[in-house]
C-alpha positions in Angstrom: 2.3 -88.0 -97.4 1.5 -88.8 -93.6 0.2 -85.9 -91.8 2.2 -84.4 -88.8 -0.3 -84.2 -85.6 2.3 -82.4 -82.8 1.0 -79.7 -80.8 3.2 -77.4 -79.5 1.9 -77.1 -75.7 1.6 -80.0 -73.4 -1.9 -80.3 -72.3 -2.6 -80.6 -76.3 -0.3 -83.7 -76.5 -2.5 -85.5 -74.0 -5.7 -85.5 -76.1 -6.2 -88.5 -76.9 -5.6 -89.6 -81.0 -9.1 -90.4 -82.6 -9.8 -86.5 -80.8 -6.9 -84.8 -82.8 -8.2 -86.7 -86.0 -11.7 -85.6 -85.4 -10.5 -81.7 -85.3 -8.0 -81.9 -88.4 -11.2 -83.4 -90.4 -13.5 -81.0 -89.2 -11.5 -78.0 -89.8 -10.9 -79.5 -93.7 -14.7 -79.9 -93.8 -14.7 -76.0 -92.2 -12.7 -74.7 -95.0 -14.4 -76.6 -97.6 -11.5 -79.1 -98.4 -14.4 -81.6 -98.4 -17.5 -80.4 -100.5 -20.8 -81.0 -99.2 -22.7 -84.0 -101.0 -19.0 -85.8 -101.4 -17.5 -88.8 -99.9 -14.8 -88.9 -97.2 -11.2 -90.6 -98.0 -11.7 -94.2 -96.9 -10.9 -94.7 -92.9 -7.9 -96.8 -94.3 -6.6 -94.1 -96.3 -7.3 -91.7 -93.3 -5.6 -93.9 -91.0 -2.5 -94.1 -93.1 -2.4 -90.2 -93.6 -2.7 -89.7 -90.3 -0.3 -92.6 -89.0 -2.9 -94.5 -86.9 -5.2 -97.2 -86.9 -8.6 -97.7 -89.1 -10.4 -97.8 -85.4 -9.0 -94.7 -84.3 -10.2 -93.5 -87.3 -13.4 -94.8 -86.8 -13.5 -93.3 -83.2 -13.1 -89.8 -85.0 -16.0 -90.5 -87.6 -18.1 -91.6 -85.2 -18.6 -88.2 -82.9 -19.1 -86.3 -86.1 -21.5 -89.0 -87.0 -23.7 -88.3 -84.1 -23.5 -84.4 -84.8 -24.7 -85.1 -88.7 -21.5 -83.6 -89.9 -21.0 -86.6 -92.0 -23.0 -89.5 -92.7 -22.5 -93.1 -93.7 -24.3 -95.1 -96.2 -23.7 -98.9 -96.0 -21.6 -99.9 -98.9 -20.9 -96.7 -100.6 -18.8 -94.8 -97.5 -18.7 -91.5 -95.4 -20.2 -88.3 -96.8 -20.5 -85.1 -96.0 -23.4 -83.5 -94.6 -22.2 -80.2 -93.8 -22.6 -78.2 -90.7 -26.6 -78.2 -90.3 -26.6 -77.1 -93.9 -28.8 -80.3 -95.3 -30.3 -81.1 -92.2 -32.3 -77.4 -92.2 -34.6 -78.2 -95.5 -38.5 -77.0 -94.3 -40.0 -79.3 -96.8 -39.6 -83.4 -96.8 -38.8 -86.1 -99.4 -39.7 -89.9 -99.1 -36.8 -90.5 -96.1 -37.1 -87.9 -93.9 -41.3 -88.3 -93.9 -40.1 -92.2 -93.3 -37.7 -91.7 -90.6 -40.4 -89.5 -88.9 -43.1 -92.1 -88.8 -40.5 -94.3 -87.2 -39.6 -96.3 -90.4 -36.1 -97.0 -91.7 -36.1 -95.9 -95.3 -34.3 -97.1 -98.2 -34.4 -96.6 -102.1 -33.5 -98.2 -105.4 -32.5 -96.5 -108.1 -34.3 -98.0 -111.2 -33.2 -95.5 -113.9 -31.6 -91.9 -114.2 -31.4 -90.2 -117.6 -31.2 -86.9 -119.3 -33.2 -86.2 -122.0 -34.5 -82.9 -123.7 -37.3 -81.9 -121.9 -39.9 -81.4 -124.6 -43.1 -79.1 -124.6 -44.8 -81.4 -121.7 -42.4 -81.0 -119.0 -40.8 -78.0 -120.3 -44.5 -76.3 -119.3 -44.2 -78.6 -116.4 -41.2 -76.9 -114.8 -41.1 -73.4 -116.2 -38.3 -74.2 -118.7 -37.5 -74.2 -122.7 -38.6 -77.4 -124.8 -34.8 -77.2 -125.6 -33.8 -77.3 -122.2 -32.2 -80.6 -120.4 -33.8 -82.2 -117.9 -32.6 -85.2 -115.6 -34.9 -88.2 -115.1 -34.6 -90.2 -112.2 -37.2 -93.6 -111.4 -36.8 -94.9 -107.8 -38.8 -97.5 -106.0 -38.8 -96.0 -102.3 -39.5 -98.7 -99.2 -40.1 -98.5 -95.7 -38.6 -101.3 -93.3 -37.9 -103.3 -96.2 -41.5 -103.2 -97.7 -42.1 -101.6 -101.1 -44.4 -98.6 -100.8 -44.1 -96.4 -103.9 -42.5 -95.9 -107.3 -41.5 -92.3 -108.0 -40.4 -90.9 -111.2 -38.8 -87.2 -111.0 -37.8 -84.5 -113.7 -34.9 -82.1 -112.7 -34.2 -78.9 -114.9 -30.2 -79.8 -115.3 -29.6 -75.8 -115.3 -30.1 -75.5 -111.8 -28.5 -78.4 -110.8 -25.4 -78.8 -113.3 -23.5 -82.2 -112.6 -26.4 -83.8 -110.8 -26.3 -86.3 -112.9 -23.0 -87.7 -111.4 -23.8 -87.1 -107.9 -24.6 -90.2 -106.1 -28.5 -89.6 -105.3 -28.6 -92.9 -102.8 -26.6 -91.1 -100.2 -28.5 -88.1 -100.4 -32.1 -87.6 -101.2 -33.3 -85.3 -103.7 -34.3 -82.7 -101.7 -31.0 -82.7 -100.1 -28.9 -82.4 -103.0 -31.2 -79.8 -104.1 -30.6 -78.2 -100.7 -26.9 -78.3 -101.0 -27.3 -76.8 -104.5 -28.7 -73.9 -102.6 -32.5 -74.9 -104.1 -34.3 -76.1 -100.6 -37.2 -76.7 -101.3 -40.0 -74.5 -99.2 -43.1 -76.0 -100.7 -45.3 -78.3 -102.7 -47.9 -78.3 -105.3 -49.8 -81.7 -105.3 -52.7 -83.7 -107.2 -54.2 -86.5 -105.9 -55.8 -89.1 -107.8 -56.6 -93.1 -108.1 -54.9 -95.6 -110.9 -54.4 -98.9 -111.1 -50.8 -100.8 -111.8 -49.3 -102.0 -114.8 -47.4 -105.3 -114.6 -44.3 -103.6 -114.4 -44.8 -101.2 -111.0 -47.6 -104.2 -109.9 -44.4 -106.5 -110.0 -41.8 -103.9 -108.1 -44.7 -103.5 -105.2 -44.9 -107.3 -105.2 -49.2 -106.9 -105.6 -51.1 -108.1 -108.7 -51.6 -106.6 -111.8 -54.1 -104.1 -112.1 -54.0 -103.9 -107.9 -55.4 -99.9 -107.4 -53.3 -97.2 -106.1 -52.5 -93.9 -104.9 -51.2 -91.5 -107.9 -49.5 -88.0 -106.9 -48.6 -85.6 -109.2 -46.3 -83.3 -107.1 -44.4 -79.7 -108.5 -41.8 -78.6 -105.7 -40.7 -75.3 -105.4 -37.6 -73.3 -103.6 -37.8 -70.1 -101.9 -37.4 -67.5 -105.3 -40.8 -69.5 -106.2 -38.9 -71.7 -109.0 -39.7 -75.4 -110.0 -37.4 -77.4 -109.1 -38.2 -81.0 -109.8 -41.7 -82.4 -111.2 -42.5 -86.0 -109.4 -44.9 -88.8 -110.6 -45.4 -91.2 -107.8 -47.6 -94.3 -107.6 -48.3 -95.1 -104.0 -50.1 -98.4 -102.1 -52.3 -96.9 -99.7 -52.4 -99.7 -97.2 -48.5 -99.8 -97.2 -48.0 -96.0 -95.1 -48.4 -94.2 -98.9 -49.2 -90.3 -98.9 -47.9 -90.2 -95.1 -44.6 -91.6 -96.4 -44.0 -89.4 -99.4 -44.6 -85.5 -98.9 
C-alpha cells in the first residue's frame, strides 16, 4: 500500500520529496518500526511505498547516512545503526581500531557454529559446560591485505539469535552493543606462534612464517564475559594496533 505524504499547511508542501522521505523513515526508526542491527526495505521497495523514484530515495538515505543513523554495506543493503546507540561503544574491535589508523577494513566470515561449550571455554567465559556457545572464525584485512585470523566464542544466553544476525554488517562488538553488552574492557595475553598451512595460506605467507598470538577475554560494564577471542596476527602487516 503506497504511503500518503500530504501535509496539511503550505510551507510543508514545499519541502522538497527525498526531505519528507527522510523524516517518515526516521520517525519509523524513532519508534522502533526498524530494529537496530536490521536491514532497511530496499530503496526500490521504498520508492514504490512512497510513490517516488529509487534516487529520491537514495537522496533520503544518504543524509541519514552521514549522521550514522543507518549504514550501508556493499552488497547486503541499508542497516540500521540506531541514533548514536552503536557508535558510543568505549572499547574497539578489528574495524573501528582499522578505520582509526586510517585503513579501510573488511572481514570474511570463514565459519560460525554453535556448539556446547564444554569445561574449556565454559571456564573460559564464566558459563556451564552445558551451556551453548556461538563460534565464529573470520580472517580480518586492512586495505585489502590480510592481517589476522580471529576465532571468537559467544555465550548464546546473552546474545539469543546471534546466530542469525548478519555479523558482516556489524562487528561484534556492535551487535554486542545493540544487545545492550558494550563492551568496557579487555583482558589480553600476548604471545609468539608460528602458522599452520591453513592460516599460513589465508595470510598469503609461508608455512611455519612466525606470528603474533592474542588470547583476548572482553568484558561489559556488570563485569561479565562476553566473548573469548583467539587471534593470530602478522606483525609487520599493522597486527596488535589493528585488533584491540
Amino acid at each position: 500500500m503506497a504511503v500518503s505524504l500530504s501535509v496539511p499547511d503550505v510551507a510543508a508542501k514545499k519541502t522538497p520529496k527525498y526531505l519528507v522521505v527522510r523524516r517518515a523513515i526516521l520517525r519509523r526508526i524513532e519508534r522502533g518500526d526498524y530494529a537496530l542491527g536490521t536491514a532497511l526495505p530496499s530503496e526500490n521497495e521504498l520508492a514504490q511505498e512512497f510513490e517516488t523514484t529509487r534516487m529520491t530515495v537514495r537522496n533520503a538515505l544518504d543524509g541519514l547516512v552521514d549522521e550514522g543513523v543507518i549504514r550501508r554495506i556493499q552488497g547486503k543493503g541499508t542497516f540500521i545503526a540506531g541514533l548514536g546507540e552503536i557508535a558510543n561503544t568505549s572499547a574497539m574491535g578489528f574495524r573501528e581500531m582499522a578505520e582509526n589508523a586510517d585503513a579501510v577494513p573488511s572481514v570474511r566470515l570463514l565459519s560460525r557454529t554453535c556448539r556446547v561449550a564444554g569445561p574449556y571455554y565454559a571456564e573460559l567465559l564464566g558459563i556451564d559446560p552445558s551451556d551453548a556457545i556461538f563460534c565464529v572464525r573470520r580472517l580480518n584485512s586492512a586495505d585489502g591485505v590480510p592481517v589476522s585470523i580471529e576465532q571468537a566464542y559467544i555465550p548464546l544466553a546473552l546474545f539469543p539469535g546471534i546466530e542469525d544476525r548478519d555479523i558482516e554488517a556489524f562487528s561484534l562488538y556492535e551487535t554486542y552493543a545493540i544487545y545492550g553488552h558494550e563492551v568496557v574492557g579487555t583482558q589480553e595475553r600476548l604471545g609468539i606462534t608460528r602458522l599452520g598451512a591453513r592460516d599460513a595460506g589465508l595470510l598469503g605467507v609461508e608455512v611455519h612464517h612466525p606470528a603474533i598470538r592474542l588470547d583476548c577475554k572482553s568484558f561489559d560494564r556488570e563485569g561479565v564475559t562476553v566473548e573469548y577471542v583467539s587471534a593470530r596476527m602478522l606483525g609487520d602487516r599493522g597486527g596488535y594496533a589493528f585488533i584491540y
